[in-house]
GUTI-487506 format. One record per residue (C-alpha): residue number from 1; residue in one letter; x, y, z negated. Coordinates in Angstrom, 3 decimals, decimal comma, always signed. Each point is the difference from the previous one (the first is absolute). Layout:
<rs>
+-----+---+----------+----------+----------+
!   k ! r !       px !       py !       pz !
+-----+---+----------+----------+----------+
! NUM ! a !        X !        Y !        Z !
...
+-----+---+----------+----------+----------+
</rs>
This chain:
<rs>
+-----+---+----------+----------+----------+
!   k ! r !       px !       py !       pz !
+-----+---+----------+----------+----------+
!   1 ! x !   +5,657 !  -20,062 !   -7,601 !
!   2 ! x !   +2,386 !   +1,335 !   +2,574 !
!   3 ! x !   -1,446 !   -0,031 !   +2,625 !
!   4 ! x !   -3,216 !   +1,366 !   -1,438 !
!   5 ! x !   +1,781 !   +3,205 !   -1,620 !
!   6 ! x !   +0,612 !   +0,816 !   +3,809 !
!   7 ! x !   -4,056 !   -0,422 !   +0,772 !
!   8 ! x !   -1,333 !   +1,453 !   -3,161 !
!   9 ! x !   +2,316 !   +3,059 !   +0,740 !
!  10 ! x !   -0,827 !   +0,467 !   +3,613 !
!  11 ! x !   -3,946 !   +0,948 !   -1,821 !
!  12 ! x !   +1,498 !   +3,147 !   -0,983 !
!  13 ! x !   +0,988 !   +1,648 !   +2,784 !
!  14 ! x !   -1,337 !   +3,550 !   +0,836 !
!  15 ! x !   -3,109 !   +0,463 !   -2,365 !
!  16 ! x !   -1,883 !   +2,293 !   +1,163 !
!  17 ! x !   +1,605 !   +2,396 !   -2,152 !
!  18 ! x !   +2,164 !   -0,287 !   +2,798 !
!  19 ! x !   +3,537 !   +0,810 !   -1,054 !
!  20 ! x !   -0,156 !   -1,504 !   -3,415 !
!  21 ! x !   +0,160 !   -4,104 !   +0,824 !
!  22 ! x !   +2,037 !   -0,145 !   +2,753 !
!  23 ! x !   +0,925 !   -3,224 !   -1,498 !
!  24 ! x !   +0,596 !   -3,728 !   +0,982 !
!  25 ! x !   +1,623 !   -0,902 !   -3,085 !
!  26 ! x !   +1,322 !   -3,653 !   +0,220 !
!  27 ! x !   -0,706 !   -0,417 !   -3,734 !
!  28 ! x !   -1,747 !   -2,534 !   -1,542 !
!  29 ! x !   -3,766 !   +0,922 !   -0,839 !
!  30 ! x !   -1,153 !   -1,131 !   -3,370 !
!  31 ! x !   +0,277 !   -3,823 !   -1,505 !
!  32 ! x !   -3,213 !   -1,188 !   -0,644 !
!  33 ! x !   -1,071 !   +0,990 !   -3,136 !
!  34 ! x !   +2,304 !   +3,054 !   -0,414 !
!  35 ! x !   -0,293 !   +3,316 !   +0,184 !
!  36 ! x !   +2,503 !   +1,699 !   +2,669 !
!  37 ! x !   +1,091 !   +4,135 !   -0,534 !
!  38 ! x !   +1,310 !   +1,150 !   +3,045 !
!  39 ! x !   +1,662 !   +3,889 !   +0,501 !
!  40 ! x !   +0,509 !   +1,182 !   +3,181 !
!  41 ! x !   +1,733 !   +3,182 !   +1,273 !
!  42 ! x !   +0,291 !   +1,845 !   +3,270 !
!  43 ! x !   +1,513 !   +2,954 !   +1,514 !
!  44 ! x !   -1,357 !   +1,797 !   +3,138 !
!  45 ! x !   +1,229 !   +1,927 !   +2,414 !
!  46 ! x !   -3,236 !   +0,497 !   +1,964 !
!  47 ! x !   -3,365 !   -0,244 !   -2,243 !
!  48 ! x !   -3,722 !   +0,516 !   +0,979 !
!  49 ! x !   +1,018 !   +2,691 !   +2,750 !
!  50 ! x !   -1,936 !   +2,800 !   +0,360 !
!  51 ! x !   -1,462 !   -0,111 !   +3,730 !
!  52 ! x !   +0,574 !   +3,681 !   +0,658 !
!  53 ! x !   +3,044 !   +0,647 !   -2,481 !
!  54 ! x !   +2,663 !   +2,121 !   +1,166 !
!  55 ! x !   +3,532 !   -1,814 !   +1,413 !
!  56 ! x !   +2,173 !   -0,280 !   -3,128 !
!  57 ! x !   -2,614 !   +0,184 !   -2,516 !
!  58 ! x !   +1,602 !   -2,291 !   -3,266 !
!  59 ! x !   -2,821 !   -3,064 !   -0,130 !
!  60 ! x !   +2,720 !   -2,502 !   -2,123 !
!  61 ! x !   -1,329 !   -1,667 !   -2,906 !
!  62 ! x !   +0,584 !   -2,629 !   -2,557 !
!  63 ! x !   -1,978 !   -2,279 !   -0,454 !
!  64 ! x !   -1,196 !   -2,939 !   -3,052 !
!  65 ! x !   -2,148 !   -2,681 !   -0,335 !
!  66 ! x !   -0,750 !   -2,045 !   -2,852 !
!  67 ! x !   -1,832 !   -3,600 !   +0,227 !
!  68 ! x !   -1,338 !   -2,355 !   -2,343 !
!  69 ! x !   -0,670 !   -3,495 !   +1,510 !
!  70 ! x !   -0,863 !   -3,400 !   -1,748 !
!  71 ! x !   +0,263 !   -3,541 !   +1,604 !
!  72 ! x !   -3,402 !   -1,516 !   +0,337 !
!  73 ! x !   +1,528 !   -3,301 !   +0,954 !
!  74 ! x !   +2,495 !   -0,885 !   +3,233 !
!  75 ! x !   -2,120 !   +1,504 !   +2,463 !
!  76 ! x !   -1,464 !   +2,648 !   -1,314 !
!  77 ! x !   +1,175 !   +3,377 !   -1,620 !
!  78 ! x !   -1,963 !   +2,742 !   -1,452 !
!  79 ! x !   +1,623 !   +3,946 !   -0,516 !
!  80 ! x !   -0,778 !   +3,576 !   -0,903 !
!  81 ! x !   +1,960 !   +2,466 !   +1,987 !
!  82 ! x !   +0,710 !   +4,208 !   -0,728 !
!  83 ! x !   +2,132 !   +1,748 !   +2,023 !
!  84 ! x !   +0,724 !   +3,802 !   -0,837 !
!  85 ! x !   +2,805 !   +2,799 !   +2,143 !
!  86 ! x !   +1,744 !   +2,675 !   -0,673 !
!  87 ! x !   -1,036 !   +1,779 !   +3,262 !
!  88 ! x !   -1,544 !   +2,615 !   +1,814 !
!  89 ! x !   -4,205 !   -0,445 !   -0,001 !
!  90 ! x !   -1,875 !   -0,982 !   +3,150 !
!  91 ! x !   +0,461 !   +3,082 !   +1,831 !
!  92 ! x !   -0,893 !   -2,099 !   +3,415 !
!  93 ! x !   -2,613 !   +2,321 !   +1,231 !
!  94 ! x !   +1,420 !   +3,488 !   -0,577 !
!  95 ! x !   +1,971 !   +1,694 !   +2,431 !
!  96 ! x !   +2,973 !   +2,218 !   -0,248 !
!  97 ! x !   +2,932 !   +0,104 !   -3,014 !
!  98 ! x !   -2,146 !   +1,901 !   -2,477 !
!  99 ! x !   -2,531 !   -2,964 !   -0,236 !
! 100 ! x !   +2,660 !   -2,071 !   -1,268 !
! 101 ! x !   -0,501 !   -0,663 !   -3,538 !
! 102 ! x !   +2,843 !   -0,121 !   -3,136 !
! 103 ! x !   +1,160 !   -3,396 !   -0,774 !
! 104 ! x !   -1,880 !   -1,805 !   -3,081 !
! 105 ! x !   -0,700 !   -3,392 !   -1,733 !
! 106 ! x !   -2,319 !   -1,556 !   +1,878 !
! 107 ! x !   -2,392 !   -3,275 !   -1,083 !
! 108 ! x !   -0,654 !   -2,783 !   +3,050 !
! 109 ! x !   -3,012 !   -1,336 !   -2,371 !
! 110 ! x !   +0,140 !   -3,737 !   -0,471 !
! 111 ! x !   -0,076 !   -3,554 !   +2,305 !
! 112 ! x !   -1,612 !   -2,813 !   -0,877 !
! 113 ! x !   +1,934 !   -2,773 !   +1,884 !
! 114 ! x !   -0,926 !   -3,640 !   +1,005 !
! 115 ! x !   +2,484 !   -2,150 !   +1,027 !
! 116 ! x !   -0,690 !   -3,657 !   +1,341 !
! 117 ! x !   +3,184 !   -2,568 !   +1,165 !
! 118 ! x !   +0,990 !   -3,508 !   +0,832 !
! 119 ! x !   +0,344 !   -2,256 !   -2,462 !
! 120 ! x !   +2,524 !   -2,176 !   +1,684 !
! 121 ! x !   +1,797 !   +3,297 !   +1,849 !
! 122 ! x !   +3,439 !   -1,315 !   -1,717 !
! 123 ! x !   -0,361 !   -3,094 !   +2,082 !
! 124 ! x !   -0,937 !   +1,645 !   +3,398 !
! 125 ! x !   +1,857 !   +1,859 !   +2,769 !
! 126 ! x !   -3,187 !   +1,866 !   +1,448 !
! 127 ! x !   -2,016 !   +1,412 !   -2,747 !
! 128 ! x !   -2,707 !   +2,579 !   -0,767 !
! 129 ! x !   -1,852 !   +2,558 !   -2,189 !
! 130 ! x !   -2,446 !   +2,553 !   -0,744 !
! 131 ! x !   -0,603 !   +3,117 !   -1,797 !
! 132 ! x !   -3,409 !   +2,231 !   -0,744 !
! 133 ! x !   +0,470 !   +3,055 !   -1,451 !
! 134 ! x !   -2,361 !   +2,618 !   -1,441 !
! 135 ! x !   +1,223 !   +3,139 !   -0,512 !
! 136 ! x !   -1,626 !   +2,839 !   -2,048 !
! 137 ! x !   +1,315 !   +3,907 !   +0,328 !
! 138 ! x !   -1,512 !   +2,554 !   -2,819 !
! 139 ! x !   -0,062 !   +3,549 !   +1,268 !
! 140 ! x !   +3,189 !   +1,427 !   +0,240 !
! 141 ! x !   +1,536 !   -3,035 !   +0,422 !
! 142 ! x !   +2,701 !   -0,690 !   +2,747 !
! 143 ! x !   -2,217 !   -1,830 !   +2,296 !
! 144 ! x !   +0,332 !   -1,536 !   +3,463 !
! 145 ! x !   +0,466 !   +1,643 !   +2,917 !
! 146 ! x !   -1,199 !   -2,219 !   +2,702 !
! 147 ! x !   -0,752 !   +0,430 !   +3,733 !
! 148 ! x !   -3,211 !   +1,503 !   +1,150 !
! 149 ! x !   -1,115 !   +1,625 !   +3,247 !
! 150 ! x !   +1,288 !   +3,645 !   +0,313 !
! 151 ! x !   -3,376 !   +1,036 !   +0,875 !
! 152 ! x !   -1,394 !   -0,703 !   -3,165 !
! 153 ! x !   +2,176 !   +2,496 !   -1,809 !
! 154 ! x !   -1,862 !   +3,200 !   +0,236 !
! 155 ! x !   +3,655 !   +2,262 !   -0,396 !
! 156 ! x !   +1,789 !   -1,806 !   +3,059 !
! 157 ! x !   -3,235 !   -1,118 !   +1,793 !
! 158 ! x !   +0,611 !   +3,550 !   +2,890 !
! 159 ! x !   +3,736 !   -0,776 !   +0,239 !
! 160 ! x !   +1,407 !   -2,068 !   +2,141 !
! 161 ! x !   +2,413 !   -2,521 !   -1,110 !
! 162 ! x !   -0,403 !   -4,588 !   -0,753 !
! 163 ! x !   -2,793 !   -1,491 !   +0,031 !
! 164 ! x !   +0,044 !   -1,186 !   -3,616 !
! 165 ! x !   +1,703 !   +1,850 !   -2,989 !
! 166 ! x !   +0,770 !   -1,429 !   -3,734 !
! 167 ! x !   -2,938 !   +1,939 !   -1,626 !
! 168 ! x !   -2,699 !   -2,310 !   -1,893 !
! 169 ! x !   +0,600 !   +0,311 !   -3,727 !
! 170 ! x !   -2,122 !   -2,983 !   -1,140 !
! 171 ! x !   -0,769 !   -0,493 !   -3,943 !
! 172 ! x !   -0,988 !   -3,615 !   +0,625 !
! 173 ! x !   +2,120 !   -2,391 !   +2,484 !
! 174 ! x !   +0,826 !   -3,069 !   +0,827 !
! 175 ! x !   +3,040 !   -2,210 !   +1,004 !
! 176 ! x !   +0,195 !   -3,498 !   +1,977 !
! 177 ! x !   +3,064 !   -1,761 !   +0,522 !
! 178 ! x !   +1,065 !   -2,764 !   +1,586 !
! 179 ! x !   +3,279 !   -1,322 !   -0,784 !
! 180 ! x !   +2,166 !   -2,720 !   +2,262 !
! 181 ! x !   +3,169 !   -1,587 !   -1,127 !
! 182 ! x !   +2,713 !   -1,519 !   +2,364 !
! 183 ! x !   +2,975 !   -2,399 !   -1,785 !
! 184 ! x !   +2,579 !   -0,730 !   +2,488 !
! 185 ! x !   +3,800 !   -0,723 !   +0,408 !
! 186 ! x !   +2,518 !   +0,697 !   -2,762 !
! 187 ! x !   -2,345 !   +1,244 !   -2,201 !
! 188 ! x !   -1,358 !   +2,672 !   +1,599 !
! 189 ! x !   -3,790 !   +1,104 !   -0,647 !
! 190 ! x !   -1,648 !   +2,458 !   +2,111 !
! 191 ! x !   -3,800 !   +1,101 !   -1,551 !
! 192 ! x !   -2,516 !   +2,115 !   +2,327 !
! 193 ! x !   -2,804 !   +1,981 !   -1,462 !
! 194 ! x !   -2,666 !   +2,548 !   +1,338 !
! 195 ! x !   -1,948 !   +2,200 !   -2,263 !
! 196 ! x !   -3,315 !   +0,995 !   +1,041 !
! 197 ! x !   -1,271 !   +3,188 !   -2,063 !
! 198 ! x !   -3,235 !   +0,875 !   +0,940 !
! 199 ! x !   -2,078 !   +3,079 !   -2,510 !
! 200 ! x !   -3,373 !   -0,627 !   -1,233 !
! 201 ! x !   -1,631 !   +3,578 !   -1,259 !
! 202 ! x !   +2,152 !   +1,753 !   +2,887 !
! 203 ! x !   +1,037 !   -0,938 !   +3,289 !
! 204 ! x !   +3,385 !   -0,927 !   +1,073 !
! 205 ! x !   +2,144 !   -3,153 !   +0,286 !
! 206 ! x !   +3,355 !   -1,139 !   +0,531 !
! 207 ! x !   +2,460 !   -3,070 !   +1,264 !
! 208 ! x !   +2,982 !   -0,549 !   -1,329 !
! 209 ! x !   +1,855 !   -3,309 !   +0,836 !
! 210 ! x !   +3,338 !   -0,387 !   -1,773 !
! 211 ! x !   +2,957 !   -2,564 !   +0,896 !
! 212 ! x !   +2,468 !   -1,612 !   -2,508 !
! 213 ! x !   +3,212 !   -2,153 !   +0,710 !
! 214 ! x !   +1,874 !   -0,778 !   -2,810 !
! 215 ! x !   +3,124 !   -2,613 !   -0,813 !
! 216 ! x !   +0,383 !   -1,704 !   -2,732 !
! 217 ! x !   +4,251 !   +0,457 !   -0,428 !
! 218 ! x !   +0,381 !   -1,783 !   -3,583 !
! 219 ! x !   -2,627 !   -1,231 !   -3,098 !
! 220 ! x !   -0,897 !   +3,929 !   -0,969 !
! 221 ! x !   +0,509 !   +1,870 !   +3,284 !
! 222 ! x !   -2,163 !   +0,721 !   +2,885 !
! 223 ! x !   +1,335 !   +2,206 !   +2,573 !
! 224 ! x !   -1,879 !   +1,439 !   +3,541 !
! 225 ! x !   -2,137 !   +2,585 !   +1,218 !
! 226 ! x !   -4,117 !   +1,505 !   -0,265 !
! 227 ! x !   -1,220 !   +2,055 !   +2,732 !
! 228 ! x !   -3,723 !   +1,517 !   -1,192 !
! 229 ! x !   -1,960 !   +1,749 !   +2,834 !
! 230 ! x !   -3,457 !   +2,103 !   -0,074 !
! 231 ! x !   -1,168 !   -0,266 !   +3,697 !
! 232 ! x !   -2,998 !   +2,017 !   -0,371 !
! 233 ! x !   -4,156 !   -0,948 !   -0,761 !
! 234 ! x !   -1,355 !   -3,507 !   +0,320 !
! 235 ! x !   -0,300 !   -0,720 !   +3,728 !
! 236 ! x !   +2,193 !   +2,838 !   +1,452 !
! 237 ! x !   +3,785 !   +0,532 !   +0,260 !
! 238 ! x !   +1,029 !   +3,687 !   -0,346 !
! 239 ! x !   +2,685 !   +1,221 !   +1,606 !
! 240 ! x !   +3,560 !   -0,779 !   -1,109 !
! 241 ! x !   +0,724 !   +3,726 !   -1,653 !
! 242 ! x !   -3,111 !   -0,579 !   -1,929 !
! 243 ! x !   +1,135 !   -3,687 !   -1,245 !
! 244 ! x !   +1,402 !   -0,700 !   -3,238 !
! 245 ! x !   +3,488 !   -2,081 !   +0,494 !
! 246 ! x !   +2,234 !   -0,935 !   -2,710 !
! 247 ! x !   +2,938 !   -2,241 !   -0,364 !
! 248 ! x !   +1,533 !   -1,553 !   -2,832 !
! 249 ! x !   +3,300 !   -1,563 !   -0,853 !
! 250 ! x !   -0,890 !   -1,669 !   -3,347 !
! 251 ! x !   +1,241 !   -2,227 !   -2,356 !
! 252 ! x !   -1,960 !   -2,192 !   -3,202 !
! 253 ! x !   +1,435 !   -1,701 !   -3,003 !
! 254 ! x !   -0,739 !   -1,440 !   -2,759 !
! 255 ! x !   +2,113 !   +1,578 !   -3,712 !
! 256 ! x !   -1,223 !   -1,134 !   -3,404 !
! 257 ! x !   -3,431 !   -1,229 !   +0,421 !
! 258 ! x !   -0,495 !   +3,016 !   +2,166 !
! 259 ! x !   -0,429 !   -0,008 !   +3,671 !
! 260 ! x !   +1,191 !   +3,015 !   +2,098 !
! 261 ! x !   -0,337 !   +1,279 !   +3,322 !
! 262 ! x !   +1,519 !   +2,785 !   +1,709 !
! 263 ! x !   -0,181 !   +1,824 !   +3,094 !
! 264 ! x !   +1,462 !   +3,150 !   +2,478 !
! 265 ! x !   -1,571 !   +0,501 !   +3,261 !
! 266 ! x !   -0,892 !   +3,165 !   +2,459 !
! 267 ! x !   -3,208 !   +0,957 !   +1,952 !
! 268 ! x !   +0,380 !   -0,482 !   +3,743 !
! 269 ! x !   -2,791 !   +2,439 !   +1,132 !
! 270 ! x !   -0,898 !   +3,891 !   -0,211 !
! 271 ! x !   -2,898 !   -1,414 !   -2,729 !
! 272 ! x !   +2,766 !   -1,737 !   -2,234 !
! 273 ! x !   +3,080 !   +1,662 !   +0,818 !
! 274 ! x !   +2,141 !   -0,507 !   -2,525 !
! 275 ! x !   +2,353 !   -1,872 !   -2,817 !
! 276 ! x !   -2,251 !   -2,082 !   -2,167 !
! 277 ! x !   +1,269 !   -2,122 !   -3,003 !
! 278 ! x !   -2,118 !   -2,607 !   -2,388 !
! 279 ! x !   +0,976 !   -2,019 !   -3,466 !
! 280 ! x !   -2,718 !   -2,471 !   -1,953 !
! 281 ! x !   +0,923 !   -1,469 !   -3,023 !
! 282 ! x !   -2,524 !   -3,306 !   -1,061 !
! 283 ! x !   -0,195 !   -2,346 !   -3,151 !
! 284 ! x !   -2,490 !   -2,885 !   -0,977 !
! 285 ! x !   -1,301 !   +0,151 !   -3,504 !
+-----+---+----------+----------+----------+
</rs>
């Protein structure tokens, strides 16, 4: 199931509650038949970024996530996802420092996650996956921001300034996600995925392809680095201040029954500027 922690993890990179998964885990999803809790944690530097907030303003958050999957059989997992922050609210369309609101528990709503593999992955150098995701935000909730054309937000639509902005808060989404896994030399592994978040009651979409190259150094330890971008809406690359770009040294293991996964990194652009750190703790039942 090695190789398939590595796949299975890649599904949860970037929800669209963006800063909460920026995860591909390397740990093992669920045995058929089993139940599998996984925690996740997160720390942000830069988090759902206001579009007209002042220089300086404090946007850092921490982040959780909490999942529930079962093991259908080898190919196929089934999970329930909620994420929740300790962060400032979705302030993204109010200019100016007094708009910014306190800081506050904040609910992501829940994911409802389908995962489908290779059986015979294990055996295979080249191998793939997918992952559908619903995603359900109550009011109030943290909720995506995802890229729509400035025009369409009546605040900014006068001003000049990009061509799209993060703005659409969508209750209802959806997530596709191909996943492609590479074996090669001393045990290397190198997994590619792109999520594609696109909102049903609301406009607005997202792509966010994510890179993995790990090593595996003894039986328990997997060493390497994640890099997890946002390039703007479906269809259109936004300019590189407006990009999402974070890399990760990281490190999994396995202690106990449990398997762990760890991870410091920094945002490369003016959107994710930024230290950034992530920890998930997982166990089958």
């Amino acid at each position: 199931m090695k190789v398939m922690g590595v796949l299975f993890g890649a599904a949860a990179l970037m929800t669209p509650q963006q800063a909460f998964s920026e995860e591909i885990l390397g740990t093992d999803p669920a045995s058929p038949g089993h139940f599998q809790v996984e925690q996740r944690f997160g720390y942000f530097t830069t988090f759902n970024p206001p579009t007209a907030a002042p220089k300086g303003a404090n946007l850092r958050a921490l982040t959780g996530e909490t999942e529930i999957g079962y093991g259908v059989n080898d190919w196929y997992e089934v999970a329930v996802t909620t994420p929740y922050a300790f962060a400032r609210g979705n302030a993204s369309a109010m200019p100016g420092a007094a708009s910014l609101p306190g800081y506050g528990l904040q609910t992501g709503g829940v994911t409802f996650r389908q995962t489908f593999m290779q059986p015979d992955r294990e055996e295979r150098n080249l191998f793939f996956g997918l992952v559908i995701r619903g995603i359900y935000a109550p009011p109030g909730a943290l909720i995506p921001d995802l890229f729509v054309p400035r025009s369409s937000v009546p605040i900014l639509a006068g001003l000049p300034g990009p061509r799209f902005v993060q703005e659409a808060s969508p209750r209802f989404a959806g997530m596709f996600t191909p996943i492609v896994g590479v074996r090669f030399g001393n045990d290397y592994e190198a997994i590619f995925n792109a999520n594609m978040t696109v909102g049903f009651d609301r406009p607005g979409s997202a792509f966010e392809p994510s890179l993995r190259v790990v090593k595996q150094v003894t039986d328990n330890w997997k060493i390497g680095f994640e890099h997890f971008a946002n390039l703007g809406p479906i269809g259109h690359v936004v300019p590189w201040k407006q990009q999402s770009q974070v890399l990760y040294a990281v490190a999994n293991t396995k202690f106990k029954g449990f398997e762990l996964s760890f991870g410091a990194g920094y945002g490369l652009t003016e959107a994710s500027r930024g230290p950034a750190l992530k920890l998930s703790i997982g166990r089958d039942f």
